[in-house]
N, C-alpha and C positions, 0 to 999 in steps of 0.2 A: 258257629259251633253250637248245637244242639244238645243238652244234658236232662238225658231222665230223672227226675226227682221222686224219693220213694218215701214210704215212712216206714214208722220203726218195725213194720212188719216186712219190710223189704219190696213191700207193691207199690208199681207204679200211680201216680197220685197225681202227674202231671210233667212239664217241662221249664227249661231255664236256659232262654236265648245267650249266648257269651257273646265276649265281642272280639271279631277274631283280631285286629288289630293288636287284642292285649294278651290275651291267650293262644294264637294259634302263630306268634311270631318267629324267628330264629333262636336255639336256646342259647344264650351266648354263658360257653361256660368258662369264661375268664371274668367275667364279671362275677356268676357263681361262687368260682374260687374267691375272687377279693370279697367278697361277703363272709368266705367260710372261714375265711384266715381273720378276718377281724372281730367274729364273734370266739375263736377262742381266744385270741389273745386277751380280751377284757376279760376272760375267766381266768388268765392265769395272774398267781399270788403275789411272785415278783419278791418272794420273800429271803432270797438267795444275800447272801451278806461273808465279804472275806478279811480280816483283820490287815489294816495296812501297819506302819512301823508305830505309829501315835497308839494304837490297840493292842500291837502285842506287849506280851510283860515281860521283862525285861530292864536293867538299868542303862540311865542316860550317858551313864559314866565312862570316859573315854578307855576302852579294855586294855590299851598300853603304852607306853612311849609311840611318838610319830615318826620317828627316827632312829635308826641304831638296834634294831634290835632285827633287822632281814625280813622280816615279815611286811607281810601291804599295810600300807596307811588304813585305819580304819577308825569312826567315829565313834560309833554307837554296836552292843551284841543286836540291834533293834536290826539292824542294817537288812536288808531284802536279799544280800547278796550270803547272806550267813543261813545256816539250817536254823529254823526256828522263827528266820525273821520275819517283817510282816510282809506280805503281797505287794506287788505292785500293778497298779491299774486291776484289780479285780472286781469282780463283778460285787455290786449293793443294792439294796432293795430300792424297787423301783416299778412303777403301774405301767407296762404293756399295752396297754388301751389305746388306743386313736380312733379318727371315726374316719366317714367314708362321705363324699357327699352323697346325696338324699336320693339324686336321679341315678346314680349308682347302686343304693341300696333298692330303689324300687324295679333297676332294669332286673337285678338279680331274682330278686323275687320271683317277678314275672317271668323269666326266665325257668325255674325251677317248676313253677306250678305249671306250664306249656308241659316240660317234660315227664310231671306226674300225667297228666293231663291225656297224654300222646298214649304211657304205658295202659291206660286202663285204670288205673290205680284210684281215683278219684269216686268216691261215692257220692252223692248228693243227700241229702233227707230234708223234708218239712220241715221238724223240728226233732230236738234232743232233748227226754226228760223222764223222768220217772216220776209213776205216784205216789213212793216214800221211797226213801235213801238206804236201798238194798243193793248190796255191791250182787247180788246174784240177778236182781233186775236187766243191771246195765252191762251184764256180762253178756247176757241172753241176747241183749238187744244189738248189743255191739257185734257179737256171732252171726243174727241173721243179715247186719249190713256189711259183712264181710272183713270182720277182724281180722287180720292175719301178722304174725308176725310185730313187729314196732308199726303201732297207729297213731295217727297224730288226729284228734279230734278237733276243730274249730268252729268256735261258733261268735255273734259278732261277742253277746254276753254270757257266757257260759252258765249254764241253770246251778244253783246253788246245791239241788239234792241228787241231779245228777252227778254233779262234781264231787258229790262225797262218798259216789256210790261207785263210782268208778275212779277214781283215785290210787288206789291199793291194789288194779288189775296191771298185771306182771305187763309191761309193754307197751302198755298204754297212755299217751300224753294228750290232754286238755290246756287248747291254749285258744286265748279272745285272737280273733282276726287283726285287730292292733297291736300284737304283741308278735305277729308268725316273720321269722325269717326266712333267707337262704336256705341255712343250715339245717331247720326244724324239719322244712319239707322236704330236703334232701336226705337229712337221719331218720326217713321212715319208709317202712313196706306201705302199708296203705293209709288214706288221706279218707276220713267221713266228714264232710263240712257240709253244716248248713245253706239251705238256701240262701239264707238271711248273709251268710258270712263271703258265701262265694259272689254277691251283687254286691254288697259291702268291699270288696277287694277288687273288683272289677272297676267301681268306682274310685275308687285312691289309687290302683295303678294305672287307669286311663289315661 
């Protein structure tokens, strides 16, 4: 697979051999999925918490005779079985997290970028930078390489005044090529990645 490389005026500049073994594979999107399911569950808080009979408030005190009075045996107002009392088995804070192994995480990848890949979706450029950190620079620049909609920019080291200047554009996300998921390349309209990052990535998921 063959990829035009432009610079930040959107003219051809040159070319970027892939390797189709890694890019032009099956998209397997059950691997996708267990990628996407695992990156949100490490974003979720886990913060959920239910009072069992020890937390709610209430006395220990046995509420009446154990016999003799018709009524059921009962020990405690605590009891789970009374209005008021505490939970049983409820849910408690707790981290959702797990991970995936590695060749998992990198089939997905590869997987998702084949599919950006396929759609057209993938810009190339030299490089990414501005002469001073004006978000109307990187606006401009991001426009003529085909902003559209949620972008995902990667680069292997993202430019520091680039990053400032484009930061605050409504849709737009800056992420290092060691840092891109499943998820990142699939939660976007269009993809502008560096040379530097797309041979950087061909490289690790080789």
């Amino acid at each position: 697979m063959t990829l035009d490389v432009v610079n930040g005026e959107n003219k051809k500049v040159g070319s970027v051999e892939l390797n189709d073994t890694v890019f032009s594979g099956p998209v397997k999107t059950d691997l996708i999925w267990e990628s996407v399911v695992r990156a949100n569950a490490s974003e979720r808080r886990g913060t959920h918490a239910t009072k069992n009979r020890a937390n709610v408030s209430g006395s220990g005190k046995k509420p009446y005779k154990q016999k003799g009075t018709g009524r059921p045996q009962v020990g405690s107002v605590r009891t789970p079985l009374w209005r008021k009392g505490g939970t049983v088995f409820g849910p408690q804070p707790r981290s959702y997290a797990f991970t995936l192994p590695k060749k998992v995480e990198r089939g997905a990848l590869r997987a998702a970028l084949t599919a950006k890949f396929r759609e057209g979706a993938v810009t190339v450029v030299d490089a990414l930078g501005v002469e001073e950190p004006k978000t109307k620079q990187a606006a401009a620049m991001l426009d003529r390489l085909g902003r559209k909609g949620r972008t995902l920019v990667v680069d292997v080291k993202p430019d520091a005044a680039f990053t400032l200047s484009a930061r605050n554009l409504a849709g737009v996300t800056i992420l290092p090529s060691g840092r891109l998921t499943a998820r990142d390349v699939m939660n976007t309209t269009r993809i502008i990645a560096t040379e530097a990052a797309i041979l950087r990535l061909q490289e690790v998921l080789g």
